[in-house]
N, C-alpha and C positions, 0 to 999 in steps of 0.2 A: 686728594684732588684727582680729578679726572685724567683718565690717558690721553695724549695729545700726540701733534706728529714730531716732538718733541719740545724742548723746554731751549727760550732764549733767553740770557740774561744779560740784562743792559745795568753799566753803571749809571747811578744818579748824574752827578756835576761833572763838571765837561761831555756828556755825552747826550742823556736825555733834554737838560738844562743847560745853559751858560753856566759856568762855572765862576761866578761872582766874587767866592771867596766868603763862605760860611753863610750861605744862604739860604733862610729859614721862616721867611715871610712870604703870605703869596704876592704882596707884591715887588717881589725880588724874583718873580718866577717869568725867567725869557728861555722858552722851547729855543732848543737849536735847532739847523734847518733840515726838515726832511724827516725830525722826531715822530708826528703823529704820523704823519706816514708808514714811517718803516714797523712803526707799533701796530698800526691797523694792517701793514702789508702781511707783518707775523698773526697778527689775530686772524685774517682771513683764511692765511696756510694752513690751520689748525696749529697753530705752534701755540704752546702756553708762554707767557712774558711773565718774569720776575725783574727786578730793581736789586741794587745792590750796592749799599754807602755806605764807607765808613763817615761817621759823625761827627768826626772831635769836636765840634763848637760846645756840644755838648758836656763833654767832658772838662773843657774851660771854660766853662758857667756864663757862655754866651747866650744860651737858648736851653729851653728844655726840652723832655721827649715829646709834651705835648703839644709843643711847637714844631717838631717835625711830623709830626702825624696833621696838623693843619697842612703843610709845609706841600706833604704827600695829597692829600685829599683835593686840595689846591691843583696838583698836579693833575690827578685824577678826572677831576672836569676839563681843565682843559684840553686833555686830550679824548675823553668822551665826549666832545664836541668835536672830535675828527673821527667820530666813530671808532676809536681806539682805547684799550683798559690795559694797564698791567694786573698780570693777576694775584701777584703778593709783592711785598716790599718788604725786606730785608736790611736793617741797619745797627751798624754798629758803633754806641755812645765812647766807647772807653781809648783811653789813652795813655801811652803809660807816663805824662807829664801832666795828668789833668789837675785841677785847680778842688775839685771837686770830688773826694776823697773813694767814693762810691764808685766811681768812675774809673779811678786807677789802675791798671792793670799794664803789670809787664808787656806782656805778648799775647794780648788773648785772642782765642783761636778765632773769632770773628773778623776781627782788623787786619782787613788786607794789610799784606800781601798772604797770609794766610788764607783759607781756603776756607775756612767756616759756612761763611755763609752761602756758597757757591754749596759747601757739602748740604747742608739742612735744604735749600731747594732743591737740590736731588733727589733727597728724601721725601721731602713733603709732594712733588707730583710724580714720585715714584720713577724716576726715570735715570736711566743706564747715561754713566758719562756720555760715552760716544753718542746719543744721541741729544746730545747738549753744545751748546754752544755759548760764549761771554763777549761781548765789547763791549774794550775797556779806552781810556785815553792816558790811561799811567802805566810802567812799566809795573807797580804794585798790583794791577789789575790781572793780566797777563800771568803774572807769578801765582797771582791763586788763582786760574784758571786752571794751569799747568799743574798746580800743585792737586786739584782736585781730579784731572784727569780730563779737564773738559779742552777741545777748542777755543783760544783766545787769539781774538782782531782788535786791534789798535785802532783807533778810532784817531784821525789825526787832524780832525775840524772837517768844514765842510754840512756833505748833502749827505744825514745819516741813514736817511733811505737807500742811496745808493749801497752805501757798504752793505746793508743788512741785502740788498739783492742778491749783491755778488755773496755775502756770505751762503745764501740759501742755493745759489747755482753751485756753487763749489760744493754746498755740501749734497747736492741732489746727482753732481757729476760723480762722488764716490772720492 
C-alpha cells in the first residue's frame, strides 16, 4: 500500500458505529457522530484509515464472515457518501468460547487485547509505529495499541471528529 502521512486505526463498534451488540446487518448500521467526518478529516490529511474488530458473533454462529464483509461494504458507502473510505479492514472471527469449532482459539494473536491486527496494518502500509496511531472505546483496545507500539485514545462517546482533531494536533505539536 502506498506511503501516507501516516496510518490511523479506528475500531469498528462503539467507535466508527453504535455499538448495538453483534451487529452485522446493514440495517443495524448507525455511524456515531462526527464518524464520516473525522474519516474524511484523516483522508484529506493524507493519513491512510484502517478498521479494526474483533468478531466474536462470529465465532458463536451468530453471523458469518460473509455477513460481516456485507456488514463492512454497508459501511463503506455510507461513509463514501461523506466523501470518506477506510482503506482496509481488519477482523478477527475467533473466540476462545466459540460455538463453532473453527473458530476456537485460546488466545489468538488477532483478538484484541492482543496486537495482531494493529501489527499486520503496520505491515501492510508499511509504516513505523510512531507514526501510527489507534482509537479505541475498550480498555482491550488501548492494550494492543500499547502492545503493538502504537499511540492509543480512548474514545469515550461523543463527536469522533473532534477526538481525531485533537489527536492529529497533538500529534503534529510532537
Amino acid at each position: 500500500m502506498s506511503p501516507s502521512a501516516g496510518l490511523a486505526i479506528l475500531d469498528r463498534d462503539g467507535v466508527l458505529n453504535l455499538d448495538l451488540g453483534y451487529a452485522h446487518r446493514p440495517d443495524q448500521l448507525v455511524l456515531v457522530d462526527g464518524a464520516a467526518k473525522a474519516v474524511r478529516r484523516l483522508n484529506d490529511a493524507g493519513w491512510a484509515v484502517a478498521a479494526v474488530t474483533n468478531q466474536s458473533g462470529v465465532a458463536r454462529g451468530l453471523f458469518d464472515e460473509a455477513q460481516v464483509g456485507r456488514f463492512h461494504a454497508a459501511m463503506d458507502a455510507a461513509l463514501a457518501a461523506s466523501g470518506a473510505r477506510i482503506d482496509a479492514w481488519y477482523y478477527c472471527p475467533f473466540h476462545p468460547d466459540a460455538v463453532v469449532p473453527a473458530y476456537r482459539h485460546a488466545d489468538h494473536p488477532d483478538r484484541k487485547p492482543n496486537p495482531g491486527m494493529v501489527l499486520r496494518a503496520l505491515a501492510d502500509f508499511a509504516m513505523p509505529p510512531e507514526r501510527a496511531f489507534l482509537i479505541g472505546d475498550q480498555a482491550s483496545d488501548i492494550e494492543a495499541a500499547r502492545r503493538a507500539g502504537v499511540r492509543g485514545y480512548l474514545f469515550e462517546g461523543g463527536d469522533l471528529d473532534a477526538l481525531v482533531a485533537e489527536a492529529l494536533a497533538g500529534l503534529a505539536a510532537g
